[in-house]
TIKOL-683093 format. One record per residue: z, x, y of N, C-alpha, C in turn. Coordinates in steps of 0.05 Angstrom, whole numbers, padded with zeros to 5 digits, always signed. Layout:
BEGIN
ZXYZXYZXY/...
END
This chain:
BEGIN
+02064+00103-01135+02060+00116-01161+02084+00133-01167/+02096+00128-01185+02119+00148-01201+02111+00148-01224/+02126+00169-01243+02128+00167-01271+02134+00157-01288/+02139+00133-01274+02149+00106-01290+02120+00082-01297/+02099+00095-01272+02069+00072-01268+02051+00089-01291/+02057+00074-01309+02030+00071-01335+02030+00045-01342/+01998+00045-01348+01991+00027-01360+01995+00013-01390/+02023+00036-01400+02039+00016-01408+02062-00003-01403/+02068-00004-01382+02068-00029-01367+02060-00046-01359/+02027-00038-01357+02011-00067-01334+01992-00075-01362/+01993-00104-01359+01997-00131-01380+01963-00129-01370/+01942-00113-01385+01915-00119-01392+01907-00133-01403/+01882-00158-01395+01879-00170-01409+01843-00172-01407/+01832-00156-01428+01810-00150-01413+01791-00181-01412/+01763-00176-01393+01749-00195-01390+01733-00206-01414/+01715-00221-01412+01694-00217-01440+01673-00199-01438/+01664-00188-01452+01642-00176-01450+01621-00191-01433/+01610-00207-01447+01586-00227-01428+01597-00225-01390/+01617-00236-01390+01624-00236-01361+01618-00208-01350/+01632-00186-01364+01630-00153-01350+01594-00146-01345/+01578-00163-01368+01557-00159-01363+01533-00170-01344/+01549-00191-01332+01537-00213-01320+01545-00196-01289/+01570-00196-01276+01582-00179-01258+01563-00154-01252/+01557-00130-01283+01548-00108-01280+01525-00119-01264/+01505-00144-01279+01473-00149-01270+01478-00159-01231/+01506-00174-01230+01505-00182-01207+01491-00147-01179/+01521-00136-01190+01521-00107-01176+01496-00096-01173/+01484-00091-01197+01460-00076-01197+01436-00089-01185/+01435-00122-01181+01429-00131-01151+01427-00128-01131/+01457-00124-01125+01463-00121-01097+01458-00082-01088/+01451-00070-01114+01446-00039-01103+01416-00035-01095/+01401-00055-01123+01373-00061-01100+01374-00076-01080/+01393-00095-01079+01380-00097-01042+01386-00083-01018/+01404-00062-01016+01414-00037-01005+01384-00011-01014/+01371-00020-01023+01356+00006-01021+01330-00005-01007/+01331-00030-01025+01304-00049-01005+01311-00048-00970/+01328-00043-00962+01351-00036-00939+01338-00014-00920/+01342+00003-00934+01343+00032-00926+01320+00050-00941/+01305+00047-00946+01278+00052-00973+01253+00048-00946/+01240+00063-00939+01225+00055-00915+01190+00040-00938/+01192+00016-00930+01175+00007-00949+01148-00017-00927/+01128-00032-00935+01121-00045-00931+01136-00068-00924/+01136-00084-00899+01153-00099-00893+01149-00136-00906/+01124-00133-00913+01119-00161-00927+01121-00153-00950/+01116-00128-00962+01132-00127-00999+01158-00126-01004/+01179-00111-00979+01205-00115-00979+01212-00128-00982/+01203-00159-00958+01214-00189-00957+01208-00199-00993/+01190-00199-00999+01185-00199-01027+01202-00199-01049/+01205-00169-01053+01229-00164-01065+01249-00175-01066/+01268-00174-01037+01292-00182-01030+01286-00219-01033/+01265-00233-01036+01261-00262-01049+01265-00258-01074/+01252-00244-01087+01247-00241-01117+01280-00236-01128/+01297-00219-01115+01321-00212-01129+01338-00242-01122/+01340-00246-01101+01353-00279-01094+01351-00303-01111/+01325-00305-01120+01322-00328-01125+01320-00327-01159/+01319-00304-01163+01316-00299-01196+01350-00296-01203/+01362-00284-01180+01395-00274-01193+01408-00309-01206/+01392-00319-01181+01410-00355-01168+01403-00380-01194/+01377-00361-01209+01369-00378-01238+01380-00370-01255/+01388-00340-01258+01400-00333-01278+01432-00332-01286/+01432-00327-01263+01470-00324-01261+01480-00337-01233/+01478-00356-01227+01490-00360-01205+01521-00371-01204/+01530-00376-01219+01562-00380-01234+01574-00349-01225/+01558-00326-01237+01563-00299-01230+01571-00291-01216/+01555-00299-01185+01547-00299-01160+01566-00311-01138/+01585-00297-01133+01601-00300-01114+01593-00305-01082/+01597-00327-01060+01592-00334-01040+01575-00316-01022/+01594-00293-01018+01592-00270-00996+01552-00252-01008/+01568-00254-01036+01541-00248-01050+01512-00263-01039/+01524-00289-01054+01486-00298-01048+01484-00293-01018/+01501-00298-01000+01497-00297-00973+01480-00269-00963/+01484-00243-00978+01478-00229-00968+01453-00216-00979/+01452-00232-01008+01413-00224-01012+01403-00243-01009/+01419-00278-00986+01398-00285-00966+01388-00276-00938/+01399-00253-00925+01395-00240-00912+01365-00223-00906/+01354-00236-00890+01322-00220-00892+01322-00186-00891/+01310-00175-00901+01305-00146-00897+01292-00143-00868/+01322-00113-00866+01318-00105-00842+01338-00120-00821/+01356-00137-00832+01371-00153-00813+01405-00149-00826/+01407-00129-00843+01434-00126-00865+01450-00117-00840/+01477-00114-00844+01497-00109-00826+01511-00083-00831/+01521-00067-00814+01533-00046-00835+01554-00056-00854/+01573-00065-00851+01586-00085-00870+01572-00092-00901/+01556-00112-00897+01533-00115-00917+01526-00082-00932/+01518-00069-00917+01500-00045-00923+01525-00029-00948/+01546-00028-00932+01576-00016-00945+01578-00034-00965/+01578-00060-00972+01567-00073-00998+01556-00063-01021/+01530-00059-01012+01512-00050-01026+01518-00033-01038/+01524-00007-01015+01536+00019-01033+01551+00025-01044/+01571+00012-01041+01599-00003-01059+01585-00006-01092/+01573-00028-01087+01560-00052-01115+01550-00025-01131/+01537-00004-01124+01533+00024-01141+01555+00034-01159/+01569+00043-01133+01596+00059-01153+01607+00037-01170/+01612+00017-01172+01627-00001-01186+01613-00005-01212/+01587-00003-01205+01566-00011-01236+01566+00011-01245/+01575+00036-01238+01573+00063-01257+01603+00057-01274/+01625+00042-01259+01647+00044-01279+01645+00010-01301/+01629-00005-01290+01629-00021-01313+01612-00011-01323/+01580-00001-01323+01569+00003-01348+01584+00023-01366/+01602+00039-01351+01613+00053-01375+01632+00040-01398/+01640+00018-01382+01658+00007-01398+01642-00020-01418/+01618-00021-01411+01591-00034-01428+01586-00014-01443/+01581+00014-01445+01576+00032-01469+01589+00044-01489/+01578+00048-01508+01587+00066-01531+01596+00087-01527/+01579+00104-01508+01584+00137-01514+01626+00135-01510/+01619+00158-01521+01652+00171-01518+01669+00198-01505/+01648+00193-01479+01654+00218-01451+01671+00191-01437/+01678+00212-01423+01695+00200-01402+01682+00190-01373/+01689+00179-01359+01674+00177-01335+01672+00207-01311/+01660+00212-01308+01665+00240-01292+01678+00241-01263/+01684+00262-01259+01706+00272-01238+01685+00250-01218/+01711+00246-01192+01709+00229-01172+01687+00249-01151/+01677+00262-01155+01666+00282-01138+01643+00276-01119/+01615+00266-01131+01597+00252-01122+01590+00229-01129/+01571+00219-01120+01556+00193-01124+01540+00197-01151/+01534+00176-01170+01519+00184-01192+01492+00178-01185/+01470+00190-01204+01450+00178-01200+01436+00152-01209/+01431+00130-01196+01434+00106-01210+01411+00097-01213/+01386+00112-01214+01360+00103-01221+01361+00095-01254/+01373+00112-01266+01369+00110-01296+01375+00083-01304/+01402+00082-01295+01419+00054-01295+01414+00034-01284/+01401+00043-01268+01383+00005-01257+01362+00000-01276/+01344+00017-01274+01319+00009-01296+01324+00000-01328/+01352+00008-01334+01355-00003-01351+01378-00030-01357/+01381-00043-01333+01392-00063-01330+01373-00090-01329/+01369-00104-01331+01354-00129-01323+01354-00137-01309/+01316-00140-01289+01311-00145-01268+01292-00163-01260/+01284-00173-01247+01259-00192-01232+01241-00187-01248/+01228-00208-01266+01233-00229-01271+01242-00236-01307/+01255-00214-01309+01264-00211-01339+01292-00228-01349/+01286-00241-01369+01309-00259-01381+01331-00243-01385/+01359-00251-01373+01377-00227-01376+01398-00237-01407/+01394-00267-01426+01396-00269-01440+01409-00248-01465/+01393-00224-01474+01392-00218-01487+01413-00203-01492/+01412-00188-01454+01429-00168-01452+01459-00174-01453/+01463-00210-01442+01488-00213-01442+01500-00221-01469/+01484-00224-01482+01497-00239-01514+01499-00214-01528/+01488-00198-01527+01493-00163-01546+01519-00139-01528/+01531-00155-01511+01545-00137-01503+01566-00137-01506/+01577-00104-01510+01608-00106-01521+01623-00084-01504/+01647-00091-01507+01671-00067-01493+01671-00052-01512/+01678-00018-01483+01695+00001-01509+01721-00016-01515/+01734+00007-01540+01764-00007-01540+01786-00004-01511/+01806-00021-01511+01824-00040-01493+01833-00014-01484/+01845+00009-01512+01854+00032-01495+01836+00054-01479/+01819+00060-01486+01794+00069-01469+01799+00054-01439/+01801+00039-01436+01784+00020-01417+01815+00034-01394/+01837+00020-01412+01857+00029-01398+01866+00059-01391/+01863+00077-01401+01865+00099-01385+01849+00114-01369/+01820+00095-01370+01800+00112-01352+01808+00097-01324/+01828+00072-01329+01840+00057-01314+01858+00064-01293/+01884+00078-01306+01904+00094-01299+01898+00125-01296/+01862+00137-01295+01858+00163-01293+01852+00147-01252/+01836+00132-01255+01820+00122-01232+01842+00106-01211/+01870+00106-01221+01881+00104-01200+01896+00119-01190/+01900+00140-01209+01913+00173-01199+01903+00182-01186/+01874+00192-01185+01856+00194-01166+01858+00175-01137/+01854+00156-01139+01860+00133-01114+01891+00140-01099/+01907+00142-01117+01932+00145-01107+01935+00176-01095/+01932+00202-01106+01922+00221-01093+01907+00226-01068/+01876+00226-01071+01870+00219-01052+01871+00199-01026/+01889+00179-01032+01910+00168-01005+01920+00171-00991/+01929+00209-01000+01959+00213-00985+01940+00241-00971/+01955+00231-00937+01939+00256-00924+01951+00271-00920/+01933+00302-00912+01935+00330-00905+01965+00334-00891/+01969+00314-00880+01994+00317-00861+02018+00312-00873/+02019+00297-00891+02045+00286-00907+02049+00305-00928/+02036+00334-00935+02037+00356-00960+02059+00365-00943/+02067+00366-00915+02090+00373-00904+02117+00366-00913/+02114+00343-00929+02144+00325-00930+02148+00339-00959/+02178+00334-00960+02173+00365-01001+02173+00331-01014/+02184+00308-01002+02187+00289-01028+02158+00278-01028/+02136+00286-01022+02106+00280-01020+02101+00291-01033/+02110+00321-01037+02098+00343-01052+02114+00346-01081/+02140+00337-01081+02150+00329-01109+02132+00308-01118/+02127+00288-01108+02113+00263-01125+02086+00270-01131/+02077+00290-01117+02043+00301-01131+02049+00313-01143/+02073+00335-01149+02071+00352-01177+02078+00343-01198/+02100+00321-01197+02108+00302-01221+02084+00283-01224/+02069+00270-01214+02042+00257-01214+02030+00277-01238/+02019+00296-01233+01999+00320-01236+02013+00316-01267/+02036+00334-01262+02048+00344-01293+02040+00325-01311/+02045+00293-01299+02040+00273-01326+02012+00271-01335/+02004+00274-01313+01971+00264-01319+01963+00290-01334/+01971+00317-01325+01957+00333-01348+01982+00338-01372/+01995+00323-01383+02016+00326-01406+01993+00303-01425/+01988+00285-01402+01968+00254-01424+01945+00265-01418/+01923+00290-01417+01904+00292-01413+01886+00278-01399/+01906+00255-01377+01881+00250-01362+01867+00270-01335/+01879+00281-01335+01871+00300-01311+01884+00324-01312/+01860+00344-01309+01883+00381-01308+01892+00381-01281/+01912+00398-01284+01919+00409-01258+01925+00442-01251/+01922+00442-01223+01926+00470-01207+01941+00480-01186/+01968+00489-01188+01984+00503-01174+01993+00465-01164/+02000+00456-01189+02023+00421-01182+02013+00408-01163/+01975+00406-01174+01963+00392-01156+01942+00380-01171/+01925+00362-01173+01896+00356-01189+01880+00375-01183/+01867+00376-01204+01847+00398-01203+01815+00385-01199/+01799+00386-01180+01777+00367-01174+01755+00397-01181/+01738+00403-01192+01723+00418-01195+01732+00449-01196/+01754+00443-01217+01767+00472-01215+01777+00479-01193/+01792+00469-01179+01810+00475-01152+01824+00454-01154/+01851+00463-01132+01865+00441-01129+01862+00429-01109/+01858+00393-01113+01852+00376-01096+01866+00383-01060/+01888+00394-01060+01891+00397-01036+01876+00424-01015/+01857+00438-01025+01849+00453-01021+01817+00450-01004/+01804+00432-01016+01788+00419-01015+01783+00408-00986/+01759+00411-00966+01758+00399-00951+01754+00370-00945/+01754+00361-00917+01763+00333-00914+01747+00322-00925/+01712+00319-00921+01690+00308-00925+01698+00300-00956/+01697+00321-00975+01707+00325-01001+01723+00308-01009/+01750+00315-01000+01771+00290-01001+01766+00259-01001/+01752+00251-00975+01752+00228-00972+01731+00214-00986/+01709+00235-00997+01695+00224-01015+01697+00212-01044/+01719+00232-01046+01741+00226-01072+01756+00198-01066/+01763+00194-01043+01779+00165-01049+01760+00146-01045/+01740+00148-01032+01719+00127-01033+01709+00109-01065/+01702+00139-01085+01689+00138-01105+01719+00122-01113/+01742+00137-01114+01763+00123-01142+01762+00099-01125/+01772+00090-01099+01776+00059-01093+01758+00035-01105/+01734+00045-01113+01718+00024-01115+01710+00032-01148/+01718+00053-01161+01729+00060-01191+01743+00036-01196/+01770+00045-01180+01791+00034-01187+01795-00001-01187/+01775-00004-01172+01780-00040-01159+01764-00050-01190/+01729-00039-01206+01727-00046-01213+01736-00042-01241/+01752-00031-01250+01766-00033-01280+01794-00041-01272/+01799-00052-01261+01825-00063-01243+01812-00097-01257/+01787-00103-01241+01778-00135-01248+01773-00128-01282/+01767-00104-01301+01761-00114-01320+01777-00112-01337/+01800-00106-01330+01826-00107-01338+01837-00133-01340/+01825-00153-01319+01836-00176-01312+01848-00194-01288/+01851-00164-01274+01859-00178-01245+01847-00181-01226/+01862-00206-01207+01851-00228-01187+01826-00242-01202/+01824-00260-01183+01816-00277-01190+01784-00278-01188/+01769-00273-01171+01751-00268-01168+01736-00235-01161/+01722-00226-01158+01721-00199-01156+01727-00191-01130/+01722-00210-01110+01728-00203-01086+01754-00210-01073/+01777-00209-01088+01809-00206-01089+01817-00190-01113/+01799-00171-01127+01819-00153-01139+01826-00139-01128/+01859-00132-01131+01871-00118-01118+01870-00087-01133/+01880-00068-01117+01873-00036-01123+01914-00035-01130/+01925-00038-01120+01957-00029-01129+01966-00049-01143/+01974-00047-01175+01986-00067-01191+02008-00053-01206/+02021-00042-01191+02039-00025-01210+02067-00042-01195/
END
């Protein structure tokens, strides 16, 4: 990252709507079968479920439905892998940054800080055994520039949070986070504090590790998915996170 990496340089080309929405329904799949997971439930209503989301995703969208995918809500409950499981909880954060980029409102996505709450957002996604029809033919993107700087906010963050505690030693580490900083708060994507990001009113390097690394967790998988709805790689599971 230098002051030269904006996204006016990188050649967006966003997806279609229908696709971003078909993807969103995929994800919000795969976050119920991560809770069907870990959700201490009835073990013949679990199996249930985790049938019910398989075989309904596989009628509705299976074009959608990437390999690794169906594979892993054929997976019986109670037999997920941590791998798989890290899936799942992945397939969350990612559907909080496409449905934003499926909505109207005109907030921003919020600081990388925690996990959102995604009950709201599932129940209002389409589920077992509801026609998802409706939802994919009425759906639209914000505009291209929206999309793109919540783009280039979510990889400042990624790129930030990358660089560890130990390298604030080197000054050309610490020049490239204050020149970082300055731009991003000159373009209002991000304030800063004492030539650093500011994550909850402090500066990001201040912040303990737990904190930190929770921050790059959330932007990596920010960043991967407005990265694909931007356009890149080819399938979702080769978008790449550095395109500068």
């Amino acid at each position: 990252m230098t002051d030269q990496d904006s996204d006016e340089y990188v050649d967006i080309n966003l997806r279609s709507p229908s696709d971003v929405a078909a993807r969103a329904i995929v994800l919000a799949t795969l976050t119920r079968r991560g809770i069907i997971e870990v959700v201490p439930n009835d073990d013949e209503a679990a199996e249930a479920s985790r049938f019910d989301l398989a075989v309904w995703l596989r009628i509705h969208l299976d074009a959608a439905l990437e390999h690794a995918e169906a594979a892993l809500l054929d997976v019986p409950t109670g037999s997920l892998s941590e791998a798989q499981l890290a899936t799942c909880l992945d397939a969350g954060g990612a559907l909080v940054a496409l449905n934003w980029c499926l909505s109207v409102e005109s907030s921003a996505l919020p600081e990388p800080k925690a996990p959102a709450n995604l009950e709201p957002l599932l129940q209002a996604l389409p589920q077992p055994w509801q026609d998802p029809k409706s939802f994919l033919f009425s759906a639209a993107l914000r505009a291209e520039e929206e999309i793109a700087l919540e783009r280039e906010r979510a990889e400042i963050w990624w790129w930030r949070a990358s660089i560890l505690q130990d390298d604030l030693q080197d000054i050309d580490t610490r020049t490239a986070i204050e020149a970082v900083s300055l731009e991003a708060a000159a373009t209002n994507l991000i304030s800063t504090i004492n030539a650093d990001l500011a994550l909850a009113g402090r500066a990001f390097a201040t912040h303990d590790e737990a904190t930190r690394a929770n921050v790059l967790s959330i932007a990596t998988v920010r960043l991967r998915a407005l990265n694909w709805v931007c356009g890149f790689g080819i399938t979702w599971a080769d978008v790449p996170l550095d395109i500068s």
